[in-house]
C-alpha positions as CSV (number, residue, x, y, z in Angstrom):
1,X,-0.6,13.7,-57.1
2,X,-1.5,16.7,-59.3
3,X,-3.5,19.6,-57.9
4,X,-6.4,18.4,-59.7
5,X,-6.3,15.3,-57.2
6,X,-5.2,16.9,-54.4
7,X,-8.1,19.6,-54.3
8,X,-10.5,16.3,-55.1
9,X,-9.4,14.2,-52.0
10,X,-9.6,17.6,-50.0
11,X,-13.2,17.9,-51.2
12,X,-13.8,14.4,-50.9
13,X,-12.4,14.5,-47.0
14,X,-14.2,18.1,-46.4
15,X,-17.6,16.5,-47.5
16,X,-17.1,13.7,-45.1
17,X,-16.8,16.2,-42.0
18,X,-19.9,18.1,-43.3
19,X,-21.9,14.7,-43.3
20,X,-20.4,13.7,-39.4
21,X,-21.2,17.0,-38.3
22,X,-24.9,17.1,-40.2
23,X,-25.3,13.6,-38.1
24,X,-23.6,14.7,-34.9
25,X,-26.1,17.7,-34.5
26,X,-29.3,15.9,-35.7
27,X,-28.5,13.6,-32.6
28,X,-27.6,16.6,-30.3
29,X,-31.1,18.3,-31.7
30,X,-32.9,14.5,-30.9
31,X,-31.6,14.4,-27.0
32,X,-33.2,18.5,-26.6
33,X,-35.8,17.5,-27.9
34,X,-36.3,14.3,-25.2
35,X,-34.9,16.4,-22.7
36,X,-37.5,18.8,-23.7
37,X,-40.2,16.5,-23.9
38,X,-39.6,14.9,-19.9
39,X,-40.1,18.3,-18.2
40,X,-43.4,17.9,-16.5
41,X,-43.8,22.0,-15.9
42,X,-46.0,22.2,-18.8
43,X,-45.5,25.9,-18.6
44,X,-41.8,25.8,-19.0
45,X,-42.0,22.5,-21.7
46,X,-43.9,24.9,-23.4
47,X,-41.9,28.1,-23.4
48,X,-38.4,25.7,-24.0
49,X,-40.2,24.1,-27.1
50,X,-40.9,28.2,-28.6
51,X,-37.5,29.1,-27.6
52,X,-35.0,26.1,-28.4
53,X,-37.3,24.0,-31.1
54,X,-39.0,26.3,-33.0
55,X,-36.2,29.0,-32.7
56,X,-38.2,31.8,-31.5
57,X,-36.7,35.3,-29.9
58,X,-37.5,35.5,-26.1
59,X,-39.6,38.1,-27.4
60,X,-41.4,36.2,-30.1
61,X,-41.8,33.6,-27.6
62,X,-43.7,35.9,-25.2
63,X,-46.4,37.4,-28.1
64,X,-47.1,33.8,-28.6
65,X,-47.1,32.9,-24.6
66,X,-49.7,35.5,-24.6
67,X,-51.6,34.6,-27.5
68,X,-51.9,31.2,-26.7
69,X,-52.3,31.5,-22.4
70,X,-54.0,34.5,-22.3
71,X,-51.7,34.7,-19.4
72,X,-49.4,38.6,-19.9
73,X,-45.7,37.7,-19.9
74,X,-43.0,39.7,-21.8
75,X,-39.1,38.1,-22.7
76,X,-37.5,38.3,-19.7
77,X,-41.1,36.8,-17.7
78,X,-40.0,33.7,-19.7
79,X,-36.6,33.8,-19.6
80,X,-36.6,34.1,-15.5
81,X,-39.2,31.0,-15.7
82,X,-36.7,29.0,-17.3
83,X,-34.0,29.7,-16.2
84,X,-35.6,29.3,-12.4
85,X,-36.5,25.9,-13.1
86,X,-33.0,25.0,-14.2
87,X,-31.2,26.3,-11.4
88,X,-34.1,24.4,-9.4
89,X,-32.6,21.5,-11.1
90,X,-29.2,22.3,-9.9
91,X,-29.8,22.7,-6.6
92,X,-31.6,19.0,-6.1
């Protein structure tokens, strides 16, 4: 084929990985979001949601922790709480 072809089937082929991938990580983002959902440490459901949903720093995460609980915490407070609970998870 001419160039002209060519570069339109690699476009064509290029737009079909981008669609698979788009559709691969809308299901991965669908399982955190389950898995996220089942934790029944509201505390840490709460802080995963901030950090892994909503896309929040650690430290954005802990203004709003604060804000919201009342309760001081600062980024590594939350990032030891979660990370605590899944290593607790490991060692079941």
């Amino acid at each position: 084929g001419n160039p002209v072809e060519r570069m339109a089937l690699a476009r064509a082929t290029l737009h079909e990985k981008l669609v698979q991938l788009k559709a691969d990580l809308k299901q991965k983002e669908l399982e955190i979001m389950s898995y996220i959902e089942s934790i029944e440490q509201e505390d840490v459901k709460f802080i995963m949601e901030m950090r892994y949903i909503d896309g929040k720093s650690w430290h954005d995460a802990a203004v709003e922790w604060v804000q919201r609980t009342g309760k001081y915490a600062d980024r590594t407070t939350l990032s030891k709480k979660v990370k605590k609970y899944l290593l607790s998870l490991i060692m079941e």
